[in-house]
C-alpha positions as a printed Julia matrix, in Angstrom:
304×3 Matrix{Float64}:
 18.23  -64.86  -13.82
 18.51  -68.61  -12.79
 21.85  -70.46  -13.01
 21.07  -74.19  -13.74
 23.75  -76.13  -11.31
 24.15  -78.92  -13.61
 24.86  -76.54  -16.7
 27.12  -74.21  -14.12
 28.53  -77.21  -12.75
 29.7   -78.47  -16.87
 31.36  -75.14  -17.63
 33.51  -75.6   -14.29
 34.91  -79.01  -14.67
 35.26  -78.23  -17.88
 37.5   -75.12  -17.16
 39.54  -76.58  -14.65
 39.75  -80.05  -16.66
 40.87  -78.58  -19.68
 38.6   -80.69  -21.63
 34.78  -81.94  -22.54
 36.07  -85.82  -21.5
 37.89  -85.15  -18.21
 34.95  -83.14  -17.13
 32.41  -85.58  -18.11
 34.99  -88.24  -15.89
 34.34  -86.12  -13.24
 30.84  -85.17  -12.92
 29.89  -88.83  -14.31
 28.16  -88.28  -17.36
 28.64  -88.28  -21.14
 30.66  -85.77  -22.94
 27.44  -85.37  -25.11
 25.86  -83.85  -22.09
 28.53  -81.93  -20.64
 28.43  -80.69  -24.23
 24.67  -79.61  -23.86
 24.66  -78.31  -20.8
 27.95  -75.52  -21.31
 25.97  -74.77  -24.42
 22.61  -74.21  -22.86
 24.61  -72.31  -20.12
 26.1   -70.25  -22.42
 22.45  -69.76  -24.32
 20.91  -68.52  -21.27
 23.89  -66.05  -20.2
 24.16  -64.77  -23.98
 27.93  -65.07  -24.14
 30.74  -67.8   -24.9
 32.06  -68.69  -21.79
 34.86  -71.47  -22.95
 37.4   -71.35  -25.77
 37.18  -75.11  -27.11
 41.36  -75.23  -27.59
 43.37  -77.73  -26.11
 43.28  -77.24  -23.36
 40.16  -75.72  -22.91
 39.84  -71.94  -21.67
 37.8   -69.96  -19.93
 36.84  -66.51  -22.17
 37.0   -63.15  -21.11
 33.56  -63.46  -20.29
 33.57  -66.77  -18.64
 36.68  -65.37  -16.27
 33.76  -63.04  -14.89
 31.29  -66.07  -14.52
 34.25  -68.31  -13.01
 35.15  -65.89  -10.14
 31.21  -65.78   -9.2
 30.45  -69.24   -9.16
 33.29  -70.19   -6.91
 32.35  -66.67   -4.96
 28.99  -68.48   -4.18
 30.09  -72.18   -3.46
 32.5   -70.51   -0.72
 28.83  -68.66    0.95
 27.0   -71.41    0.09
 29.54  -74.06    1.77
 29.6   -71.32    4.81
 26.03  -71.14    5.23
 25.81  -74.84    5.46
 28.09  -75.52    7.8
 26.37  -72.79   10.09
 23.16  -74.3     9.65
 24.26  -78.09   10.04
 27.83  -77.29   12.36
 28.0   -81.14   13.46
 28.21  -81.71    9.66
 30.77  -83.39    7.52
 31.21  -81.03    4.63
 34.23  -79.87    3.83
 35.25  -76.35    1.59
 36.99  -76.73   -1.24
 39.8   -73.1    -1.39
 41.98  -72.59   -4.15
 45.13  -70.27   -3.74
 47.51  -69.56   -6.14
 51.02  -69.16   -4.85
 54.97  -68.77   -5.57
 57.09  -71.59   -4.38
 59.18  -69.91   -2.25
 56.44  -68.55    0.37
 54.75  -71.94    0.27
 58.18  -73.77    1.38
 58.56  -70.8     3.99
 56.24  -68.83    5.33
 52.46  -69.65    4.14
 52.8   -73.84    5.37
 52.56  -72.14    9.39
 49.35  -70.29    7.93
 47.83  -73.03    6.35
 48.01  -75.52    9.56
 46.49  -73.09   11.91
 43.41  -72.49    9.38
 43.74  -76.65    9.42
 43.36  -76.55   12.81
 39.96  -74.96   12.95
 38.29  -74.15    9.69
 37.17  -77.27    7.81
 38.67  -76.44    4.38
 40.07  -78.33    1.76
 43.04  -76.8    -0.3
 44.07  -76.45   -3.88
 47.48  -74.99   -3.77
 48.39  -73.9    -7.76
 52.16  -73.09   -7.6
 53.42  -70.03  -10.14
 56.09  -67.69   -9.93
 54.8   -64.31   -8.05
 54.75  -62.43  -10.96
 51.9   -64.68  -12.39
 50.1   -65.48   -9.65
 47.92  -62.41  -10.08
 46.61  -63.96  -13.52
 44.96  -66.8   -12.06
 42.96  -64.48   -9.51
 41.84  -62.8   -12.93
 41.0   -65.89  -14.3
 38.99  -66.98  -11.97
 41.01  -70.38  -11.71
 42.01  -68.87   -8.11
 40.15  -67.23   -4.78
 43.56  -65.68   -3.26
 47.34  -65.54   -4.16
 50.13  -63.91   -3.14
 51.65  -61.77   -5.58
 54.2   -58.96   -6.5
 51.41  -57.15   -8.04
 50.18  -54.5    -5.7
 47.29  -53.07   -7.42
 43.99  -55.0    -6.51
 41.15  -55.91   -9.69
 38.03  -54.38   -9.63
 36.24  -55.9    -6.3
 39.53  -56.93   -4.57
 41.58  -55.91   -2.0
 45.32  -56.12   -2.1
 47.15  -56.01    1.51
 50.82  -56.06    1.8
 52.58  -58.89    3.43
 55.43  -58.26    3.68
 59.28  -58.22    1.63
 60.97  -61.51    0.76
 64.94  -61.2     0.79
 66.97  -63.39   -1.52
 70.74  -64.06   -1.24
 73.05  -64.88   -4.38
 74.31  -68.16   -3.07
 76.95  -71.01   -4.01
 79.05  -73.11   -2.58
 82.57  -72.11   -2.37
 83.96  -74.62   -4.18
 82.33  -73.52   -7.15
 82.94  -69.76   -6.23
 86.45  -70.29   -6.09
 85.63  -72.3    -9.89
 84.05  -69.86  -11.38
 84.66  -66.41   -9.39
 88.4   -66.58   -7.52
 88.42  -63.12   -7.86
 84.7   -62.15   -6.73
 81.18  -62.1    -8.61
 82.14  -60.42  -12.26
 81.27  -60.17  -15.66
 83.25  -62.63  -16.91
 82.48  -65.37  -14.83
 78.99  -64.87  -14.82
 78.99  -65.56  -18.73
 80.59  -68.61  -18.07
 78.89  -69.87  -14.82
 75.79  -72.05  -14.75
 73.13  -70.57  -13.03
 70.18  -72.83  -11.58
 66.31  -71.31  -11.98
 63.33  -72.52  -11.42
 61.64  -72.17  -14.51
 61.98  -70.21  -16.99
 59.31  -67.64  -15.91
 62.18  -67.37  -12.97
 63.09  -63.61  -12.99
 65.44  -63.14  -10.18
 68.84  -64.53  -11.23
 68.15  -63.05  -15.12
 67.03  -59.39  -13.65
 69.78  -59.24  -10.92
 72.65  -60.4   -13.87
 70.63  -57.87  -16.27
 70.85  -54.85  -14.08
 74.56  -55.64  -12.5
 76.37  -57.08  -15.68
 74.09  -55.95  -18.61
 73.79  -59.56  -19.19
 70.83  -60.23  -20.97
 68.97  -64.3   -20.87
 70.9   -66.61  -23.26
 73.79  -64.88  -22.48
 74.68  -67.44  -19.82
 74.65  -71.34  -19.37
 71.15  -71.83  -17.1
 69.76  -74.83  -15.07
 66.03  -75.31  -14.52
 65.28  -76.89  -10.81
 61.83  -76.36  -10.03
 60.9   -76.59   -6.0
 61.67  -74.34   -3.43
 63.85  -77.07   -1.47
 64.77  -78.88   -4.86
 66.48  -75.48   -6.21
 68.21  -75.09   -3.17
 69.65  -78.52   -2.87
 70.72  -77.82   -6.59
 72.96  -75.4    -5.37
 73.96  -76.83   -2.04
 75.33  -79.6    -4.96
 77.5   -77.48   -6.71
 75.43  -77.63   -9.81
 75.11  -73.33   -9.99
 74.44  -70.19   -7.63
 70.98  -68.78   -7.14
 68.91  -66.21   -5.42
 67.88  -68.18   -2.54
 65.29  -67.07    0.28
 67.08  -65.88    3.54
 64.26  -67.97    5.32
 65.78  -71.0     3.74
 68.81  -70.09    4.64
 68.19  -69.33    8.19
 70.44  -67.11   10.81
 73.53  -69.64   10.38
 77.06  -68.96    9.02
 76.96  -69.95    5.75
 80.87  -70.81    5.36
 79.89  -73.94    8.08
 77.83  -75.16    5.2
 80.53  -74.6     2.77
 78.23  -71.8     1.07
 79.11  -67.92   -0.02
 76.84  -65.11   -0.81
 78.21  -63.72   -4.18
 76.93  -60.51   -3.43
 76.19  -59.97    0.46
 76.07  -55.92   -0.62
 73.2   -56.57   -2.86
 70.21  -58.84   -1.77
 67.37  -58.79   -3.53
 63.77  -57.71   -1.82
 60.59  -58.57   -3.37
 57.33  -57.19   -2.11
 54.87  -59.39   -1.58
 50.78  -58.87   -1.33
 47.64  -60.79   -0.59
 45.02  -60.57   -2.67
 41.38  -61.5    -1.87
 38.16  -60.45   -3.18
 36.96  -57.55   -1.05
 33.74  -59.32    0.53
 34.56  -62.59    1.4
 32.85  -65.39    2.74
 33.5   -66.06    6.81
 35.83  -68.97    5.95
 37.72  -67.17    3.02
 38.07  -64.43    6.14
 39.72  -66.27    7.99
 42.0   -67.75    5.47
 42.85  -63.84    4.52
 43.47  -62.64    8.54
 45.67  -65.9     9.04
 47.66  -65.54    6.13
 48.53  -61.67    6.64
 49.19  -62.83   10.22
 51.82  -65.73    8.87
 53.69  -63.47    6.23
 54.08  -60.34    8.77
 55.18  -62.54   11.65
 58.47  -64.21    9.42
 58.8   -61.63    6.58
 60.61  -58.43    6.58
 58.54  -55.29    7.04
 57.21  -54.28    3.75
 58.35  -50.96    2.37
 54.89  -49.54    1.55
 52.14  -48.28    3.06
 48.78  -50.26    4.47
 45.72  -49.61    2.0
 47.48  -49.86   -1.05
C-alpha cells in the first residue's frame, strides 16, 4: 500500500491543529481540500482516522497511523541528512514531559543533543502521570513518565527517582502549623498545585491525614519555577523537587520542610519506541545519561 504525502500530510496538521482551518493555514490550501484529502486517506486505509469534535481527534485507529507517520519522517529526515550531511534540514522531535524534570534535569540533556544533532524540539508539558497518553496517541515520540510498563513496540528504561520536599516558608508554618504539620491545619492551610491533574500534595494529605481533594483551600501555579516562587511568597506549601531546592539550608531562605521524615520519591522512566531512528538514538542515550547523572538511583531493576 501507497501513502499519498499530501493526504498523510492533511490528517497530521489536522491532528495536531485541532481543526480542518488551522491545518489548511498551515499546509496552505483550502479547508475544502484538506477535507478531501483526510477523506481519501481514510478511503484508501479503510478506517476513520479523525474524530471531527472540537478539537479534532485522532481515533483509535488513527493513534496507530499517527505513531507511524512520524516513525518514518524521523528515518526519512535521518537518511537525508546522511546522504546530503552539508545540508540545512533540520528534524522536527516531539517529547512529552512533566514540568519538574524539564526545569531540572532534562534542559542539560537537551543542550548537549543541541550541540550536535540538528533537531528541532516540541516540548508538550503534562504531569508524569499523563505523559504516557500522548506516546499512545501518537501526538509524542518519547516522554518521561511514572508509567513503567512500555506499549506494544516500546521500550521503557528507568531514569531514575525524583524526591520532593513538603516546603513553606516559616512564616506561614508558624501561621498555619505552630505546633508541626497536622490534621487540623492542613484543612485550613492553602496548598499551591500545579494543576489540577497535580497528584502529589492531594495523595501525600490523602494517605497522612485521610484528607480527601476539596477538603482543603488549593492554589493552582502552573511552572516548575512559578510554583516554587508561589511558595517562596508565602502564598501555600508544596511538594517541591530537592533539585530545586539544592544542597542549601533551607532556614537561610526562611523555608521549612513540613515533613523532612517523609519525602516523597517518584520513579521516573523513558519511553521510546524500541527501533528508533539514529537521531531519536541519540536523543534516548543522552537523556538516560542526563536523568541518571542528577537523579537518585531508581529503586527497580534495568529491563523493566
Amino acid at each position: 500500500m501507497n501513502i499519498d504525502p499530501r493526504q498523510a500530510a492533511a490528517f497530521v496538521a489536522v491532528v495536531e491543529t485541532g481543526s480542518f482551518e488551522q491545518a489548511a493555514v498551515r499546509l496552505h490550501v483550502t479547508s475544502s481540500a484538506v477535507t478531501q484529502r483526510l477523506r481519501a486517506f481514510e478511503t484508501s486505509l479503510g478506517s476513520p482516522l479523525v474524530l471531527r469534535t472540537r478539537p479534532c481527534r485522532a481515533t483509535v485507529v488513527g493513534q496507530r497511523v499517527l505513531q507511524y507517520l512520524r516513525r518514518v519522517s524521523l528515518l526519512y529526515a535521518d537518511l537525508q541528512a546522511e546522504l546530503t550531511p552539508d545540508g540545512q534540514s533540520l528534524t522536527s522531535v516531539v517529547v512529552a514531559l512533566n514540568s519538574d524534570s524539564l526545569g531540572t534535569w532534562f534542559l542539560p540533556a537537551l543542550s548537549s543533543i543541541l550541540a550536535g544533532e540538528r533537531l528541532l524540539f516540541e516540548l508538550i508539558m503534562e504531569d508524569q502521570d499523563h505523559t504516557f497518553a500522548l506516546l499512545e496517541s501518537g501526538m509524542a515520540i518519547g516522554c518521561v513518565t511514572t508509567e513503567d510498563k512500555p506499549m506494544r513496540g516500546c521500550i521503557a528504561t528507568p531514569l531514575g527517582t525524583m524526591r520532593y520536599r513538603l516546603l513553606a516558608t516559616e512564616a506561614f508554618a508558624m501561621r498555619w502549623f505552630p505546633h508541626g504539620l497536622n490534621r487540623s491545619g492542613a484543612q485550613q492551610a492553602p496548598v499551591v498545585a500545579y494543576s489540577r491533574r497535580d497528584a502529589l500534595q492531594s495523595s501525600f494529605l490523602q494517605e497522612r491525614f485521610g484528607l480527601p481533594e476539596g477538603a482543603y483551600p488549593c492554589h493552582y501555579v502552573p511552572g516548575t519555577h512559578t510554583h516554587f516562587a508561589a511558595v517562596r511568597q508565602g502564598l501555600g506549601y508544596a511538594m517541591v523537587p530537592e533539585l530545586l531546592v539544592g544542597t542549601e539550608s533551607l532556614s537561610g531562605r526562611g523555608l521549612i520542610d513540613l515533613a523532612p521524615a517523609h519525602p516523597t520519591d517518584i520513579a521516573l522512566y523513558w519511553h521510546a519506541w524500541a527501533v528508533q531512528s539514529p537521531a531519536m538514538e541519540s536523543l534516548s542515550g543522552r537523556v538516560i545519561e542526563a536523568a541518571r547523572s542528577l537523579l537518585m538511583p531508581a529503586a527497580v531493576e534495568e529491563g523493566q
